[in-house]
VOKOLNU-481933 format. One line per field, with one value per residue: residue number from 1; x, y, z of N, C-alpha, C in turn. Coordinates in steps of 0.02 Angstrom, whole numbers, plus 50000, padded with zeros to 5 digits. Atoms other than C-alpha are relative to their C-alpha. Layout:
BEGIN
n	NUM|...
n.u	X|...
n.v	Y|...
n.w	Z|...
ca.u	X|...
ca.v	Y|...
ca.w	Z|...
c.u	X|...
c.v	Y|...
c.w	Z|...
! end
This chain:
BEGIN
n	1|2|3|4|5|6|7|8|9|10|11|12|13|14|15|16|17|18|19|20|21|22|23|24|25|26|27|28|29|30|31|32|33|34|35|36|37|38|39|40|41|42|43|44|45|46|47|48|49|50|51|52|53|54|55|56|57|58|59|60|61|62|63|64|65|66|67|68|69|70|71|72|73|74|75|76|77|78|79|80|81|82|83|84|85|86|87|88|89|90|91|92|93|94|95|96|97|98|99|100|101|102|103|104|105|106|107|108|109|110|111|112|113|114|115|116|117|118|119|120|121|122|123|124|125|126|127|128|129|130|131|132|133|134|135|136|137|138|139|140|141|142|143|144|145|146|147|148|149|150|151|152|153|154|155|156|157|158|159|160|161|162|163|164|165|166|167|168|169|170|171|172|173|174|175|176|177|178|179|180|181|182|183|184|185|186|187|188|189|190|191|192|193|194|195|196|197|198|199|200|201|202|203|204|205|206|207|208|209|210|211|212|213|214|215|216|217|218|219|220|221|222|223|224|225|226|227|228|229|230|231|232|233|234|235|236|237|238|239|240|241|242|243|244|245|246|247|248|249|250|251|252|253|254|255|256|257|258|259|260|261|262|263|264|265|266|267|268|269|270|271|272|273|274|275|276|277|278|279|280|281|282|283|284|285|286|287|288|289|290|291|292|293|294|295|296|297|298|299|300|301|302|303|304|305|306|307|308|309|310|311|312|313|314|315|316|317|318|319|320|321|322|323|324|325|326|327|328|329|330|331|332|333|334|335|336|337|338|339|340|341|342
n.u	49934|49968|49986|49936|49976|49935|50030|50035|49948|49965|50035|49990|49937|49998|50031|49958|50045|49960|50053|49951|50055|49978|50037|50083|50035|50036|50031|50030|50044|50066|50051|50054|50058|50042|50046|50030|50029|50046|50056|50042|49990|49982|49966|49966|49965|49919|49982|50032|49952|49962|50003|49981|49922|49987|50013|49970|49935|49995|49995|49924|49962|50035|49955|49997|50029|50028|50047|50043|49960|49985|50055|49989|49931|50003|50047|49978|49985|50025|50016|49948|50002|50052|50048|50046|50013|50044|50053|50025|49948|49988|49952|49980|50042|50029|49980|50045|50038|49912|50014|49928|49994|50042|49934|49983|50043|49976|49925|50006|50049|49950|49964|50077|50035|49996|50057|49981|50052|50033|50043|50069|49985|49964|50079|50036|49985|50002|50082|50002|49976|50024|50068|50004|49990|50043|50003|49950|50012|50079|49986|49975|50025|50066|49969|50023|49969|49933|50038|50065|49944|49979|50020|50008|49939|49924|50007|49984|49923|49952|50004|50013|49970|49919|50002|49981|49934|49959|50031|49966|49911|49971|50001|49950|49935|50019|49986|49910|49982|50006|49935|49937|50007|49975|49925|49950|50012|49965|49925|50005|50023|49941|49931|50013|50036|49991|50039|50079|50045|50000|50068|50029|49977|50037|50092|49990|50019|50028|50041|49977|50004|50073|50022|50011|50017|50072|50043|49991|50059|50062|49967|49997|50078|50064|49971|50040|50058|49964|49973|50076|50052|49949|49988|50076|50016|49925|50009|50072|49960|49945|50047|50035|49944|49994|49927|50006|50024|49957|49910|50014|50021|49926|49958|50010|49981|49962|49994|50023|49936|49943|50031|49988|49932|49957|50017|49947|49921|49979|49994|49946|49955|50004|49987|49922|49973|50027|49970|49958|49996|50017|49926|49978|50041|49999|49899|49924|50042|50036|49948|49981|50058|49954|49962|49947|49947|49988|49973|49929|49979|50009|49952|49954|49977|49986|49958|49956|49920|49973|49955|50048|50032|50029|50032|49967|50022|49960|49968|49979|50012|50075|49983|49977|50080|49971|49999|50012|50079|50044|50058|50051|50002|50054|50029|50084|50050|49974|50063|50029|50044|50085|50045|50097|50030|50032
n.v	50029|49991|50052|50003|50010|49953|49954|50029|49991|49944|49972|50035|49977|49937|49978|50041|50055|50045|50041|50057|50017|50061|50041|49973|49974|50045|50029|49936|49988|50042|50007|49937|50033|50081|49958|49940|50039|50021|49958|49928|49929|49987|49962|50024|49963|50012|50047|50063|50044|50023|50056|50062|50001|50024|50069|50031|49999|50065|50065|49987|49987|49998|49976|49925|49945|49927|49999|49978|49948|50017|49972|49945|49987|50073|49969|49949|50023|50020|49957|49961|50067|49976|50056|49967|49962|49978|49973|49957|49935|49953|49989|50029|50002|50064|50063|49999|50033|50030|50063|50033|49981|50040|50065|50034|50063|50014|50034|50080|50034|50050|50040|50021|50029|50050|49993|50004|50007|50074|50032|49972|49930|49982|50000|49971|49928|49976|49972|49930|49923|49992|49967|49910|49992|49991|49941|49942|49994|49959|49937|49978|49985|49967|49936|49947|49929|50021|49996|50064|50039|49992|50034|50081|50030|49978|50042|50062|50035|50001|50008|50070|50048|49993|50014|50081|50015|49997|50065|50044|49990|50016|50063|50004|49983|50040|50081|49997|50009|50053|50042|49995|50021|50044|49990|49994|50082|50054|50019|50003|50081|50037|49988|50043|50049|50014|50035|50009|49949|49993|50013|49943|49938|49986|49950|49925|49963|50010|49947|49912|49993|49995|49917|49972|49990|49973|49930|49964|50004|49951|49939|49998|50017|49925|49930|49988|49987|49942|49966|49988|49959|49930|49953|49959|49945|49942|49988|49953|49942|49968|49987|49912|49943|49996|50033|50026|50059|50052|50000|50068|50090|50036|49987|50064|50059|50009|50050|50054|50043|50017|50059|50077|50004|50013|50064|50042|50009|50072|50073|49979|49976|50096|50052|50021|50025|50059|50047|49984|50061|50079|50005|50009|50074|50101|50043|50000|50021|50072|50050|49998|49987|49989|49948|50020|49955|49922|49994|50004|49939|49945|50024|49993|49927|49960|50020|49967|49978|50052|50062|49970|50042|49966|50026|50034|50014|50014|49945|50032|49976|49991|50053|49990|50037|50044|49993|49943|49973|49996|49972|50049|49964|50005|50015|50000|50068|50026|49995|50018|49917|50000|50008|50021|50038|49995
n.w	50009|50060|50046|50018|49944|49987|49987|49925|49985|49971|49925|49942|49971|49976|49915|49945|49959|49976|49944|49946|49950|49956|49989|49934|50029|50046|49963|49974|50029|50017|49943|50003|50034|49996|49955|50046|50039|49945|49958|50054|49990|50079|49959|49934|49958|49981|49946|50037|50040|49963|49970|50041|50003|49949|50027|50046|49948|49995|50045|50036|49947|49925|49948|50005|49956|50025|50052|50007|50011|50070|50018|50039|50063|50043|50041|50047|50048|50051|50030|50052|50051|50051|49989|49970|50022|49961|50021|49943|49987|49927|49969|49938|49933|49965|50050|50070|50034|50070|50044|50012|50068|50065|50015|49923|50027|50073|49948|49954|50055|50033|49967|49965|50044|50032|50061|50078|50073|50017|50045|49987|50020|50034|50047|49968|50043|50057|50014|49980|50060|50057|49975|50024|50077|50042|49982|50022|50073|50008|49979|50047|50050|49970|50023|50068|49990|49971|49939|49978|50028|49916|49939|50020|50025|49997|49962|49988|50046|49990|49919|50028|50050|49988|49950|50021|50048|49929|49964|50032|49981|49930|49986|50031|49957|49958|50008|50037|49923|50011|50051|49972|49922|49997|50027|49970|49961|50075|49975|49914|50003|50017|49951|49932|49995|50049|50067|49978|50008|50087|50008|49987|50034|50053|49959|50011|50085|50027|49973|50009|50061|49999|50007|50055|50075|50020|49979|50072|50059|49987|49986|50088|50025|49984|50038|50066|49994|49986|50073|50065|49947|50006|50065|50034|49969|50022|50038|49966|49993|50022|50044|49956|49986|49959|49981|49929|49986|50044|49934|49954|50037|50007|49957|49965|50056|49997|49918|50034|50022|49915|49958|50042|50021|49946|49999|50033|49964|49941|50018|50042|49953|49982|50057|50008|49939|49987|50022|49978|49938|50016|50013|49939|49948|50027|50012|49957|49933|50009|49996|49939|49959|49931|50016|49981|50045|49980|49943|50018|50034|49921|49993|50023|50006|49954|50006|50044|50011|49970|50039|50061|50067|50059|50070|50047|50059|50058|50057|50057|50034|50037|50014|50084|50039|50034|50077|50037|50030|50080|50014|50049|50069|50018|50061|49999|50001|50094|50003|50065|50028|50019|50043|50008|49997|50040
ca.u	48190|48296|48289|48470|48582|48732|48624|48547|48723|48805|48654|48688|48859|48832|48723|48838|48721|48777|48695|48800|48685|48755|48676|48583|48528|48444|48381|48306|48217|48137|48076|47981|47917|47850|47773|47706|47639|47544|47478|47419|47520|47559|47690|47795|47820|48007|47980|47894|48064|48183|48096|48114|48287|48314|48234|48328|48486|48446|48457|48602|48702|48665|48797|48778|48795|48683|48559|48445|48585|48649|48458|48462|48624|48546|48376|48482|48583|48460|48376|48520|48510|48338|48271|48182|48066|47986|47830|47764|47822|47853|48010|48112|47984|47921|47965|47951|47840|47948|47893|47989|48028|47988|48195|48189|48036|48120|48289|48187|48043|48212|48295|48103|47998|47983|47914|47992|47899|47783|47680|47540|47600|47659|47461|47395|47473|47477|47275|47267|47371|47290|47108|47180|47250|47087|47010|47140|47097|46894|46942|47041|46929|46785|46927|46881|46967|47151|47070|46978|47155|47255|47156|47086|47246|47383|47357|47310|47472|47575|47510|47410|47486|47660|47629|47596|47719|47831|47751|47821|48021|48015|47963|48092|48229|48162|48192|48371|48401|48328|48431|48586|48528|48513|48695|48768|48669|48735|48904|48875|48786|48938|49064|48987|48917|48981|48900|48763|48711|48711|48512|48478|48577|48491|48305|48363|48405|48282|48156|48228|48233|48039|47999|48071|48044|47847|47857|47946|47790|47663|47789|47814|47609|47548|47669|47623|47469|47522|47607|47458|47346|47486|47509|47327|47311|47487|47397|47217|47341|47461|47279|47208|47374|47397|47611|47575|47470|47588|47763|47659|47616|47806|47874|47771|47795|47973|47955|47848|47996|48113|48014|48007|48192|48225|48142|48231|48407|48389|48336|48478|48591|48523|48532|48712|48744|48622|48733|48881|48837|48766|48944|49015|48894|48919|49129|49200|49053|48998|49170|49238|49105|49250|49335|49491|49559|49531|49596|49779|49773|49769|49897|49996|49991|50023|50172|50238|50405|50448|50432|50390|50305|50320|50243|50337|50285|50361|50452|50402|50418|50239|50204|50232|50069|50117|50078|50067|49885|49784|49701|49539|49477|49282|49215|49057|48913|48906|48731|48638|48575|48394|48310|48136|48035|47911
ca.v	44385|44435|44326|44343|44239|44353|44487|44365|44319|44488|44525|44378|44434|44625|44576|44437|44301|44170|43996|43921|43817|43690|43541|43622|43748|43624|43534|43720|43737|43566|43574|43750|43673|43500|43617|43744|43586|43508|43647|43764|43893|44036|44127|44094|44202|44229|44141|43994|43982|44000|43871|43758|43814|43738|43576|43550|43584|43447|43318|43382|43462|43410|43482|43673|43815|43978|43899|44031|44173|44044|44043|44222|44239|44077|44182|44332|44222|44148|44296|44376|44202|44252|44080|44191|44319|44446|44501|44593|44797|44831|44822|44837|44884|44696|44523|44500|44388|44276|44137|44029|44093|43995|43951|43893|43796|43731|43685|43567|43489|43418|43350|43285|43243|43093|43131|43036|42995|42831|42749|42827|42993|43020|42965|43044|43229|43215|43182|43330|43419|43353|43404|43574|43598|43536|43689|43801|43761|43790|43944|43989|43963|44064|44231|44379|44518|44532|44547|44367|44299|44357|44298|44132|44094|44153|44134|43977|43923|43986|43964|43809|43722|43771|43711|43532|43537|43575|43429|43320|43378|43395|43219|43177|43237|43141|42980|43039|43046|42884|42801|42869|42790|42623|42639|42680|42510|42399|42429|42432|42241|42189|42264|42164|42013|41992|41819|41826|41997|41934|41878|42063|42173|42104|42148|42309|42336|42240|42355|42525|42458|42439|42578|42655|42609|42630|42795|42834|42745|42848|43011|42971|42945|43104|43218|43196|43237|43387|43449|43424|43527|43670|43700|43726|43841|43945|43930|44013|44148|44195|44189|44323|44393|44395|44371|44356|44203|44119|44165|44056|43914|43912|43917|43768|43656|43688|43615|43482|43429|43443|43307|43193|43228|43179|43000|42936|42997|42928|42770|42780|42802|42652|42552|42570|42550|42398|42317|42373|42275|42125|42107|42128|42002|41857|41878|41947|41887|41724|41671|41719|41685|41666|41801|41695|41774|41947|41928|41851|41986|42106|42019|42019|42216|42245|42122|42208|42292|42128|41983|42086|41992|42022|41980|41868|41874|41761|41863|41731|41767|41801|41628|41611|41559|41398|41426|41593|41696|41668|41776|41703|41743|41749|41652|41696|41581|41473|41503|41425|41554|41577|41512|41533|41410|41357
ca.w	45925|45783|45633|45581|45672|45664|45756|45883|45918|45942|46053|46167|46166|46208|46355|46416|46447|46528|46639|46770|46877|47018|47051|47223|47107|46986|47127|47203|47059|47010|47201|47150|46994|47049|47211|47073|46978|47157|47226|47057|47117|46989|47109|47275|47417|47477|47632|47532|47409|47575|47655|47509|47493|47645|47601|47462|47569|47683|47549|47445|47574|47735|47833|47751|47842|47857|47741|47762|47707|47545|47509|47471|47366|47278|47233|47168|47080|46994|46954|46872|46775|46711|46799|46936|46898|47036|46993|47125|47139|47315|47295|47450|47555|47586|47538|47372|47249|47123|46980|46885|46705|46532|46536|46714|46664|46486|46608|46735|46610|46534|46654|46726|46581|46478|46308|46178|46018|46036|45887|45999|46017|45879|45791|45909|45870|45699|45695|45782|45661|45518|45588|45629|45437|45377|45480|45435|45239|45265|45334|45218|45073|45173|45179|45101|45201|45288|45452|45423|45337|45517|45614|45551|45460|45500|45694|45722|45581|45705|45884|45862|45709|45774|45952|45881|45766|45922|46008|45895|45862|46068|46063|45928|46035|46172|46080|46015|46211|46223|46078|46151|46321|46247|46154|46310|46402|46247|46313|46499|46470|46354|46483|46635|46566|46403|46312|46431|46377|46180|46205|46292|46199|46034|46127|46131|45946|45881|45996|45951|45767|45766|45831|45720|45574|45632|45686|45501|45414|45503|45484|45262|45266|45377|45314|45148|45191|45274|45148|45009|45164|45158|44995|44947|45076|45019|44850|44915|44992|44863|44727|44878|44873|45038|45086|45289|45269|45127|45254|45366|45282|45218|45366|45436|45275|45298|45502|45427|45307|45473|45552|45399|45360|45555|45529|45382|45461|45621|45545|45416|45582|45662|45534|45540|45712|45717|45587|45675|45837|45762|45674|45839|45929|45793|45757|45907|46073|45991|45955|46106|46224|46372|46313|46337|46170|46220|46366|46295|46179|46352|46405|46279|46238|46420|46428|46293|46334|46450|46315|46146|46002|45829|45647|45541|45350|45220|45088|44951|44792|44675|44587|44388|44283|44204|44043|43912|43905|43751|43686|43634|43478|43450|43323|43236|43243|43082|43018|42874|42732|42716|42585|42495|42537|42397
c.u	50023|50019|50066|50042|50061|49967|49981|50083|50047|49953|50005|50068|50004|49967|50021|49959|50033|49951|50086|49951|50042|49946|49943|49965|49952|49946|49921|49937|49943|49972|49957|49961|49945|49952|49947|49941|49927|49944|49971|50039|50045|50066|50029|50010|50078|50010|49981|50085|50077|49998|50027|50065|50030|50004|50052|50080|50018|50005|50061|50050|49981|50018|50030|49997|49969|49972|49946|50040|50029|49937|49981|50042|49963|49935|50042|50039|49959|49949|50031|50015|49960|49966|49948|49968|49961|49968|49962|50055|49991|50044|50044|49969|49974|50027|49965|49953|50040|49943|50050|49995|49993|50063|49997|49946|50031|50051|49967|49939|50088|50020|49900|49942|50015|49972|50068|49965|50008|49957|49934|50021|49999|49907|49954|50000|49992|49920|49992|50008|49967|49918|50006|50018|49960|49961|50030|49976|49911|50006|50010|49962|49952|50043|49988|50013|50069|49983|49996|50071|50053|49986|49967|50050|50065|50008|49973|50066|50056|50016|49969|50045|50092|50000|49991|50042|50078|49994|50058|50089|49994|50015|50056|50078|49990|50019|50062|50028|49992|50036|50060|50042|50005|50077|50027|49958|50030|50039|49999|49988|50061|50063|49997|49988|50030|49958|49953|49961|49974|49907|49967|50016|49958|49930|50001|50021|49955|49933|49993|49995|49915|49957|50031|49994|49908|49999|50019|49958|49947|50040|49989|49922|49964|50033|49996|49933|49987|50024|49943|49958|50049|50004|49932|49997|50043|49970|49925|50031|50014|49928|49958|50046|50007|50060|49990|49984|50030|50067|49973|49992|50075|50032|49979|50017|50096|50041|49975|50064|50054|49990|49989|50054|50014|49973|50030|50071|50017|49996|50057|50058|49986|50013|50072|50029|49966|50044|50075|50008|49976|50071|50028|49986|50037|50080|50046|49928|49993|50048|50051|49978|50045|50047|50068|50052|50002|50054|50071|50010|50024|50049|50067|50032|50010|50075|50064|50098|50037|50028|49950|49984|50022|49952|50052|49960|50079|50009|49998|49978|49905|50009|49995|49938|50058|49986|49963|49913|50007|49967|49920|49954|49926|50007|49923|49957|49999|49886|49985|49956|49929|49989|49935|49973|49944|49930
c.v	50013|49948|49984|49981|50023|50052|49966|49989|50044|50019|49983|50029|50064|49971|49931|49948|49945|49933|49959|49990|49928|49976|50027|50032|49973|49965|50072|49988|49960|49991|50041|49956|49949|50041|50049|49959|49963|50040|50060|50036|50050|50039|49971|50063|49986|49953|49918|49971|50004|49939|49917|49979|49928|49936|49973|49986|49949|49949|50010|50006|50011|50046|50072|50035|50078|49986|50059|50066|49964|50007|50068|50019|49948|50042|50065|49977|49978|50053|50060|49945|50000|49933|49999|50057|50030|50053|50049|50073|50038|50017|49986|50019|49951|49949|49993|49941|49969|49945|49990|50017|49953|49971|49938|49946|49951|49948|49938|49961|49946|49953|49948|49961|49944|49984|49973|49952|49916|49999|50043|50066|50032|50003|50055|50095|50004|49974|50068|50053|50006|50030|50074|50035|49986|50088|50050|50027|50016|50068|50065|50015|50054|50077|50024|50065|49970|50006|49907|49938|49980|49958|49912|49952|50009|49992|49947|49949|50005|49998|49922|49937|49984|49961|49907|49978|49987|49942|49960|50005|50018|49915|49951|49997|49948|49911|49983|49979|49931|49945|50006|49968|49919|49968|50002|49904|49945|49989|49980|49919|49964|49970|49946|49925|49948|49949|50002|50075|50005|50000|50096|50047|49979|50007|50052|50031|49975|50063|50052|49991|50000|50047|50046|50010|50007|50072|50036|49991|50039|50096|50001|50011|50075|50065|50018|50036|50068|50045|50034|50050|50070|50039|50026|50064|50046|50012|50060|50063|50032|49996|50064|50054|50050|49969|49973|49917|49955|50015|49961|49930|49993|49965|49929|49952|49998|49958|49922|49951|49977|49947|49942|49970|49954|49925|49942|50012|49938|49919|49959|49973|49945|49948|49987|49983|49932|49925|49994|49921|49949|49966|49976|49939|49922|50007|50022|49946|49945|49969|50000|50011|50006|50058|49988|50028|50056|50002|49984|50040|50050|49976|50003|50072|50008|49962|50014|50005|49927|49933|50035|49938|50032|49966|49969|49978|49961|50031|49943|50013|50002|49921|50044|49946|49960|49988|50078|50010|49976|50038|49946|50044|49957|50011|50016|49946|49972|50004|49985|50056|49973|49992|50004|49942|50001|49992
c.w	49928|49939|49956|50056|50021|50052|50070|50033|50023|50040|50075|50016|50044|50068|50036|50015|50009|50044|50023|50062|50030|49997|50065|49964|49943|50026|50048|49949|49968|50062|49991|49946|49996|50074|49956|49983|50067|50004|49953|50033|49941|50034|50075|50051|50029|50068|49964|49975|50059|50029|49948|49970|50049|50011|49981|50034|50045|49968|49958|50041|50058|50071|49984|50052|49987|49924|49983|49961|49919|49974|49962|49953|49969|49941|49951|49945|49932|49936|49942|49933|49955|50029|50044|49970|50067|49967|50037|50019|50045|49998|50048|50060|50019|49953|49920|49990|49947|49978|49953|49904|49961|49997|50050|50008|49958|50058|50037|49963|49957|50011|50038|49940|49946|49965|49964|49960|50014|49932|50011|50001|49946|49947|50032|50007|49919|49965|50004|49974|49945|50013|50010|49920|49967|50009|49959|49902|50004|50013|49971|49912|50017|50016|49970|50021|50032|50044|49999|49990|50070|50053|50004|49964|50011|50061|50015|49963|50065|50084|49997|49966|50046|50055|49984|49962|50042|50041|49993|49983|50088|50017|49958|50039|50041|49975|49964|50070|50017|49979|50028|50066|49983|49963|50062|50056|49974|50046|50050|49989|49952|50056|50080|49976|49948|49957|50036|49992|49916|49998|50015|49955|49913|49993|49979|49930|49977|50026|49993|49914|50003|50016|49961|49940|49997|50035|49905|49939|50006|49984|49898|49984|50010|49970|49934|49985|50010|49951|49956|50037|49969|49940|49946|50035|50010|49921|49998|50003|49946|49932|50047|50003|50063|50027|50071|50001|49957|50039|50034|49972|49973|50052|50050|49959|50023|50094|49989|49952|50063|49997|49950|49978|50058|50002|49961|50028|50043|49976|49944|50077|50018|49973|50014|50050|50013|49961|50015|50070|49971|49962|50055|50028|49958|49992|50062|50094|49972|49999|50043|50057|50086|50007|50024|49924|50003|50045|50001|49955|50050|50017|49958|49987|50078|50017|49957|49995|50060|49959|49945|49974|49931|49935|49941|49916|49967|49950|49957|49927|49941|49950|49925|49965|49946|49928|49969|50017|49930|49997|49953|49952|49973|49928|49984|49985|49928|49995|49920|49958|49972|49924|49979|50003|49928|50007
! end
């Protein structure tokens, strides 16, 4: 993949890529994957992903016709999508062989999985990481050719290290998704319930505040740590004078910052929405637990052009200070002059 994103960009453009996936088609494909996932299988035969076409057809669209004929346009579609892949080179001399590509994986793991960053997770990868970065640094001191640097340092930095490092911003995301999920419940429990959702809806921030402010104490603690690991072993390098294995170790310190940057934000971000709704809760829900003043406000803007309202200010004049400023006029302290004592 091209590391310039002007370049990656005009590439996607020249070759047109594109995803337009209906809902059957979403549904097609987390039936192959969660079948893939059952039965170990590394591949599908074409009658296998018609039949399951078919499936899926009964439950979405019951009342399709010539499922077995959309079935086919559905595989070529998807294959021109890049979310099928046939592996098998008969050709068109026999049914083919098809598996489900790393997007078409990526696509239903999204919509399907439910990784976002716990207390335990979250300790529980970044042991991991720190145990592989101790590694990585014995390793590293024990180098003494570019052969031994390659392969003991430089891959595992970037298959390994990277792959937990990945862990963790997947799981990140996962709890942005999350956050966003209980923001949109807030409202939903305002909108239905109003003062009887004041006890729930402040569960739910207090709950989302706690977590995160402990995933950002264990994130300020290990990444430090991290760090200090990294930069010995970019210093080892760049004293072997060896660039490969110091581009790696940048390149993870700078994912490593990511993930400590993305802990103070979000919590930054919360913060402000937490003091946002608690505002809310205590001056507009507590003091209008009937919401009988909302509700003549509503009334009144919709009554509007029938019996307007307006705002009547008194035009009275600014008052008049009843007597002149003084300036006051510091005196200095009165102080007795020192004398010798005898």
């Amino acid at each position: 993949m091209p590391s310039d994103p002007s370049r990656l960009i005009a590439a996607l453009a020249r070759d047109q890529i594109n995803l337009d996936l209906k809902t059957l088609d979403l549904c097609f494909l987390a039936g192959l994957y969660l079948r893939a996932d059952r039965a170990s299988l590394a591949s599908f035969e074409e009658d296998v992903l018609i039949d399951m076409f078919e499936q899926v057809c009964d439950v979405v669209d019951p009342g399709a016709e010539r499922p077995r004929k959309r079935a086919t346009h559905a595989i070529q579609r998807l294959r021109d999508q890049r979310m099928l892949a046939r592996v098998d080179g008969a050709g068109i001399v026999r049914s083919g062989e098809y598996t489900l590509t790393r997007l078409a994986a990526a696509v239903v793991e999204y919509f399907l999985a439910d990784e976002a960053l716990t207390r335990e997770s979250l300790t529980l990868l970044t042991g991991t990481l720190r145990a592989q970065l101790a590694e990585i640094l014995a390793a590293a001191r024990r180098a003494d050719t570019e052969d031994a640097w390659r392969e003991h340092v430089v891959a595992p930095l970037r298959i390994t290290v990277g792959d937990l490092v990945g862990g963790i911003e997947r799981r990140q995301r996962g709890l942005d998704s999350q956050q966003e999920e209980v923001q949109t419940e807030i409202a939903k429990l305002l909108q239905v319930d109003w003062f009887g959702a004041v006890d729930r809806c402040q569960s739910l921030l207090d709950t989302t505040t706690n977590t995160l402010r402990e995933l950002n104490e264990v994130l300020l603690r290990d990444t430090h740590h991290f760090v200090a690991l990294l930069q010995e072993i970019q210093t080892l390098a760049s004293e072997a004078e060896q660039a490969e294995p110091e581009e790696a170790v940048q390149r993870v310190i700078e994912h490593v910052d990511r993930i400590a940057a993305w802990g103070g934000a979000r919590q930054r971000a919360w913060s402000e929405y937490y003091q946002y709704v608690h505002r809310y809760l205590r001056d507009v829900v507590r003091l209008d637990p009937d919401r009988a003043l909302s509700q003549r406000l509503r009334d009144q803007v919709a009554n509007w052009p029938s019996t307007p309202f307006h705002l009547l200010v008194a035009a009275a004049p600014s008052m008049r200070l009843l007597r002149p400023l003084e300036s006051r006029v510091e005196r200095p302290a009165v102080m007795r002059p020192r004398t010798d004592r005898e």
